[in-house]
C-alpha positions in Angstrom: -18.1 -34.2 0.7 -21.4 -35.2 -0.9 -22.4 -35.8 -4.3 -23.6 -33.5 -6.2 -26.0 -35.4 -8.2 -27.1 -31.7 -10.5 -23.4 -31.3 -11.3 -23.3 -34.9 -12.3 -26.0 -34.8 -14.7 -24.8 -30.8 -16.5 -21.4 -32.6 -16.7 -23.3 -35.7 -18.8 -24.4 -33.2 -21.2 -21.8 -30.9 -21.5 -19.2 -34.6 -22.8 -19.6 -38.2 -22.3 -18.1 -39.1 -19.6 -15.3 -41.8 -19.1 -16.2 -42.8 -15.1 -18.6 -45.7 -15.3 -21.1 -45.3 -12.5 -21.1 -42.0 -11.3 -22.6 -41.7 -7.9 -21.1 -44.4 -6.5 -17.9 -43.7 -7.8 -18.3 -40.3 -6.0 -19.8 -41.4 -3.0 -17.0 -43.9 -2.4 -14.3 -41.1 -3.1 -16.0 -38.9 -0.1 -15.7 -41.5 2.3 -12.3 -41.2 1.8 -11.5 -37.9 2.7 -10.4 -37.0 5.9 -11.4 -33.8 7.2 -8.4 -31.5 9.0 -7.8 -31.0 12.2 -6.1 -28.5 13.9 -3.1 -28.3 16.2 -4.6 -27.0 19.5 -1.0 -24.8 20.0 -0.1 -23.7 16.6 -3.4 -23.8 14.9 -1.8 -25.6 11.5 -3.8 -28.4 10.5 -2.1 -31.8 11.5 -1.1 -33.6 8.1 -2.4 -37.0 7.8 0.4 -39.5 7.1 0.3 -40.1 3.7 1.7 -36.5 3.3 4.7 -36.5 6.4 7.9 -36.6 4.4 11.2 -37.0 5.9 14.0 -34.8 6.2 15.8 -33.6 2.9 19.2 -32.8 2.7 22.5 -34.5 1.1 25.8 -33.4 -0.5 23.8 -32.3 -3.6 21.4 -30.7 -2.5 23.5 -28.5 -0.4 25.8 -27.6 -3.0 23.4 -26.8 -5.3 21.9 -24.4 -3.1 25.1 -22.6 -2.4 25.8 -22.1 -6.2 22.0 -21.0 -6.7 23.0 -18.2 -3.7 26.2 -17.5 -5.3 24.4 -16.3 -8.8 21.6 -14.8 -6.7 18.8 -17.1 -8.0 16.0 -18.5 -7.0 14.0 -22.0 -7.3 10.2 -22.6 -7.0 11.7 -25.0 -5.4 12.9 -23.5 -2.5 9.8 -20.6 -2.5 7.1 -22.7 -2.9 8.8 -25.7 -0.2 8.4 -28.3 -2.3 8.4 -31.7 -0.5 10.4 -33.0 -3.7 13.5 -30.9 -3.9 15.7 -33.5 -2.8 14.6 -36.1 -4.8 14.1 -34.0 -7.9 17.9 -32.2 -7.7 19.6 -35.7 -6.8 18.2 -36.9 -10.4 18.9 -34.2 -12.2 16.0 -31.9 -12.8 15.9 -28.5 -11.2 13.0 -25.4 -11.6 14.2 -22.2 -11.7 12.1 -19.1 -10.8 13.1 -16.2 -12.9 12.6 -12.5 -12.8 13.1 -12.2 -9.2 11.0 -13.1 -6.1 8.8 -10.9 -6.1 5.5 -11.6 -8.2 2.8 -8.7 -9.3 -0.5 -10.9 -8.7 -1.5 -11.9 -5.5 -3.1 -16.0 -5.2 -4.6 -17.3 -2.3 -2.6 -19.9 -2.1 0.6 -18.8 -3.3 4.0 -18.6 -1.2 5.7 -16.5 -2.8 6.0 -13.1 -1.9 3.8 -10.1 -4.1 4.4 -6.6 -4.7 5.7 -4.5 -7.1 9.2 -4.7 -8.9 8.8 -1.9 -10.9 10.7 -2.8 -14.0 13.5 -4.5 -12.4 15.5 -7.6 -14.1 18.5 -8.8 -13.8 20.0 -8.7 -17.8 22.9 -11.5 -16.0 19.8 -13.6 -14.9 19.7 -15.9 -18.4 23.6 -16.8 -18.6 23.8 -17.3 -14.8 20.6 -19.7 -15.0 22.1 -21.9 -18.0 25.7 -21.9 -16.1 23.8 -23.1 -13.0 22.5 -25.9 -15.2 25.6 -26.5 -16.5 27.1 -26.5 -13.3 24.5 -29.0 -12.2 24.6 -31.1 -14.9 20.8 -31.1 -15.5 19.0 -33.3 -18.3 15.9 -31.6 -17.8 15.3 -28.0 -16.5 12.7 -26.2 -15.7 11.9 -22.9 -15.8 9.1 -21.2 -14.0 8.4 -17.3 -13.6 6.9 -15.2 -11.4 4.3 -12.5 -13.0 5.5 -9.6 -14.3 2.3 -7.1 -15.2 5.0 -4.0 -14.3 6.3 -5.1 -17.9 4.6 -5.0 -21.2 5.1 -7.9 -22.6 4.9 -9.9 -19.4 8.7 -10.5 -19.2 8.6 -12.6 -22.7 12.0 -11.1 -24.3 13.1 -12.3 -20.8 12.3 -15.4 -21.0 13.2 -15.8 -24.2 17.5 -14.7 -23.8 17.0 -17.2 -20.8 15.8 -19.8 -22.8 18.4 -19.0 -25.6 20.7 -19.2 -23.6 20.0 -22.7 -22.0 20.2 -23.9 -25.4 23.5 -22.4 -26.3 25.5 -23.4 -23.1 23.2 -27.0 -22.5 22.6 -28.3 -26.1 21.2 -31.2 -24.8 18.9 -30.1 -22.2 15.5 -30.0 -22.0 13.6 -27.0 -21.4 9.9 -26.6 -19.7 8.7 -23.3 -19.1 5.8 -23.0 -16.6 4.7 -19.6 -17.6 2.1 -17.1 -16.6 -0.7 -16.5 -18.5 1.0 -13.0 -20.1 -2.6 -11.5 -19.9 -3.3 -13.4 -22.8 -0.9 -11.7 -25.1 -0.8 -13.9 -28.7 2.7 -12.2 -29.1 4.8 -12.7 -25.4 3.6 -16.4 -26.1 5.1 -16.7 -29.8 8.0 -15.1 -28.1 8.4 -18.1 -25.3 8.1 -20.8 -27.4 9.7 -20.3 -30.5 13.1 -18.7 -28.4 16.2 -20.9 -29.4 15.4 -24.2 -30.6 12.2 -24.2 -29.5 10.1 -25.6 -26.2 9.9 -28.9 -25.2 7.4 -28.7 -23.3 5.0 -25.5 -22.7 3.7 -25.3 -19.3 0.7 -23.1 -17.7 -1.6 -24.1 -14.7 -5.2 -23.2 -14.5 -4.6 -24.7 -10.6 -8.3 -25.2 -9.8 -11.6 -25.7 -11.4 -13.5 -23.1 -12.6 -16.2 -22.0 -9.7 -13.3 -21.7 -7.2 -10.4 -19.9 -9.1 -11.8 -15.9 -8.9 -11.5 -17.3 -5.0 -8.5 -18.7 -5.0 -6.6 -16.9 -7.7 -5.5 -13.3 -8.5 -8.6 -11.8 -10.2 -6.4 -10.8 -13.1 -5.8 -14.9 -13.3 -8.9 -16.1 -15.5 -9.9 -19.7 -15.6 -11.0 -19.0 -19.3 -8.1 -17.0 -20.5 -5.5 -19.9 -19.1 -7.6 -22.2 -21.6 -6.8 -19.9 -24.2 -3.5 -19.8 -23.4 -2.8 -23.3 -23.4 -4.8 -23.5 -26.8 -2.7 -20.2 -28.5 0.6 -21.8 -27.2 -0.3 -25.6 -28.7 -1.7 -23.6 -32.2 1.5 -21.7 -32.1 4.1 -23.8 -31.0 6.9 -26.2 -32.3 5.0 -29.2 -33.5 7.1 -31.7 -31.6 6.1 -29.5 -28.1 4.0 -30.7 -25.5 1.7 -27.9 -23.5 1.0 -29.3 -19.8 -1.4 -27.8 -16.9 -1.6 -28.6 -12.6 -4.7 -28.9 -10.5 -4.9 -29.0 -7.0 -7.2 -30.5 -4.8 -8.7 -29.7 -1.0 -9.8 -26.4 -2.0 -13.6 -27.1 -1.4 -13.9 -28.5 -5.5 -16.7 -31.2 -5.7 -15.9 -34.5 -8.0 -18.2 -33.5 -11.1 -16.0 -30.7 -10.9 -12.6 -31.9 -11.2 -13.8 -34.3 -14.1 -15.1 -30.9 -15.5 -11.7 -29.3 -15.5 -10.0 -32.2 -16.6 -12.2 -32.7 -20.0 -11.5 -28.5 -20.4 -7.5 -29.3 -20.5 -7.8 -31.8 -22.8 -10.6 -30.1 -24.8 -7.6 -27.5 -25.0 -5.3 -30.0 -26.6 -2.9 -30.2 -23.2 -0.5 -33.5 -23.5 0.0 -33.8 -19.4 -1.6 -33.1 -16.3 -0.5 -33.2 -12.7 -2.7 -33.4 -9.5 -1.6 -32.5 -6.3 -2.6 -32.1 -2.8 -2.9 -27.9 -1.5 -1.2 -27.2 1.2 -1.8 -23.8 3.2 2.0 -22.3 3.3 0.2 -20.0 6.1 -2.0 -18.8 8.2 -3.1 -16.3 6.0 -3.4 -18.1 3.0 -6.5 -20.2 2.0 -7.1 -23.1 4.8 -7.5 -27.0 3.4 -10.6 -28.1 2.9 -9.7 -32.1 3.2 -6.9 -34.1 2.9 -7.2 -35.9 -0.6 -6.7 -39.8 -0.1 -3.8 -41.7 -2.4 -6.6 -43.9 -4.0 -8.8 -40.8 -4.8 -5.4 -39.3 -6.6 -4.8 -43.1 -8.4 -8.8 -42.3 -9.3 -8.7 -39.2 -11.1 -4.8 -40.6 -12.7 -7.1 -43.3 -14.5 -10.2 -40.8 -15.2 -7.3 -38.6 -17.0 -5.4 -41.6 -18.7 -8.7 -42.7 -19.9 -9.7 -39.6 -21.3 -6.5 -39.2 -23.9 -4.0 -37.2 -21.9 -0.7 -38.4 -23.3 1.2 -38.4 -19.6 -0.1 -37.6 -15.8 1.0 -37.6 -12.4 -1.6 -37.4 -9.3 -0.7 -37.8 -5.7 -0.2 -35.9 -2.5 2.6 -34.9 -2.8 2.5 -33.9 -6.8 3.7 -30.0 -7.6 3.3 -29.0 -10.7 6.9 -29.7 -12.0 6.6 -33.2 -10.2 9.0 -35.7 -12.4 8.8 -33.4 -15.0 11.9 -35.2 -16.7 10.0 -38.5 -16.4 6.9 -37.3 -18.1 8.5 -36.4 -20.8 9.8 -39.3 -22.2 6.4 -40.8 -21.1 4.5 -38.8 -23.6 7.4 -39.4 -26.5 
């Protein structure tokens, strides 16, 4: 990757910037990356090993899948392959995917499946998700959604019985929702995070920096309107809640750019930030454009620190709801 050395100087006058000499910085951060290469059989880009994991499994994690079958849920977990599920559900945190598992925007980079569920819910969906917790003994849960523009409110009343009951059956759980962005509607918002008690922690990822997300995202998916979102939810919300975002890198984003999108989440007020590695879940999705290196991760984890986000967590293998019950009391 080279450095862009116009970036680097619009970025000095849009804020000050916390990275003390620039260029070399950057130019020591793109001798780093490693460039993919491709199986010559299957065609999937061979994984550098930094990001080889080994086999998950155990006692937990296989009965917690068969209860999650048994209620007919599902976990982001599970749809988005998550290299962390078995560490995450042997310590007690768990992200549920709600509303089904079939989402109305389409992403580049996204696993899950799209289409239209025309109005479907399941009204059993919020008691079987706080029993599941319940069942699973969870300290922190999180709950994630897919997007629902067949409804008009976005699925917030939804959202909100879930949430309702999580508190009623699991008083002493805490509750992250990694919502969509509810095309921007000020009332499914208000909805979300004053259900119940009240959110912990509000979650919503813009996923890439600005030139790149009408490529990589749903065009309905605005790099702008998640700002707002994240702004709306922190004016609106509990005082004592957090709002959080994820970016991922390999997706062709330059340095100056990623330092751009990390001084727009915190201009938004967001208390945490995770930074991750993308991963093409197939052929057909968006291809890698380099494999991030760890010290490039631990790089933008001090930029971040050092530019007033309360908690973050960068590395390869980073998903959005990475040690999401960890981060927590980090911030607190």
């Amino acid at each position: 990757m080279q450095v862009e050395n116009t970036a680097n100087q619009i970025i000095k006058q849009k804020f000050q910037s916390v990275i003390e000499d620039r260029d070399a910085s950057f130019a020591r951060l793109a001798s780093l990356a490693v460039e993919p290469v491709y199986h010559p059989k299957t065609g999937r880009p061979l994984k550098p090993q930094w990001l080889k994991v080994g086999l998950t499994g155990g006692d937990v994690l296989y009965s917690i899948k068969k209860d999650l079958r048994e209620k007919k849920l599902f976990t982001v977990c599970e749809e988005a392959k998550c290299p962390n599920i078995s560490g995450c559900w042997n310590t007690g945190t768990a992200t549920f995917m709600i509303m089904g598992d079939t989402c109305t925007r389409g992403c580049r980079f996204c696993h899950i499946k799209t289409g239209n569920p025309e109005g479907l819910l399941d009204h059993e969906e919020p008691s079987k998700v706080a029993e599941s917790i319940q069942t699973m003994n969870l300290s922190y849960a999180v709950i994630t959604m897919v997007d629902r523009d067949d409804l008009p409110d976005g699925g917030a009343a939804h959202i909100a019985r879930t949430i309702i009951e999580i508190n009623k059956q699991n008083p002493k759980t805490r509750v992250e929702i990694l919502a969509g962005d509810f095309r921007g509607q000020e009332e499914s918002i208000h909805k979300i995070i004053h259900a119940g008690r009240g959110l912990d922690v509000f979650a919503h990822n813009i996923e890439t920096v600005r030139r790149l997300s009408p490529r990589v995202r749903d065009a309905r998916a605005k790099y702008d309107q998640s700002l707002t979102v994240l702004k709306k939810a922190l004016q609106l919300g509990p005082k004592s809640m957090l709002t959080k975002s994820a970016i991922m890198l390999g997706l062709g984003e330059e340095f100056s750019e990623v330092e751009e999108s990390l001084h727009d989440l915190r201009s938004a007020g967001v208390d945490i930030v995770t930074i991750g590695q993308y991963l093409q879940p197939t052929p057909k999705h968006l291809t890698v454009k380099r494999f991030v290196h760890p010290d490039e991760f631990e790089f933008w984890k001090d930029v971040a620190k050092k530019m007033g986000f309360k908690a973050v967590a960068s590395g390869p293998l980073v998903r959005s709801s990475y040690k999401a019950s960890e981060l927590f009391p980090e911030v607190k």
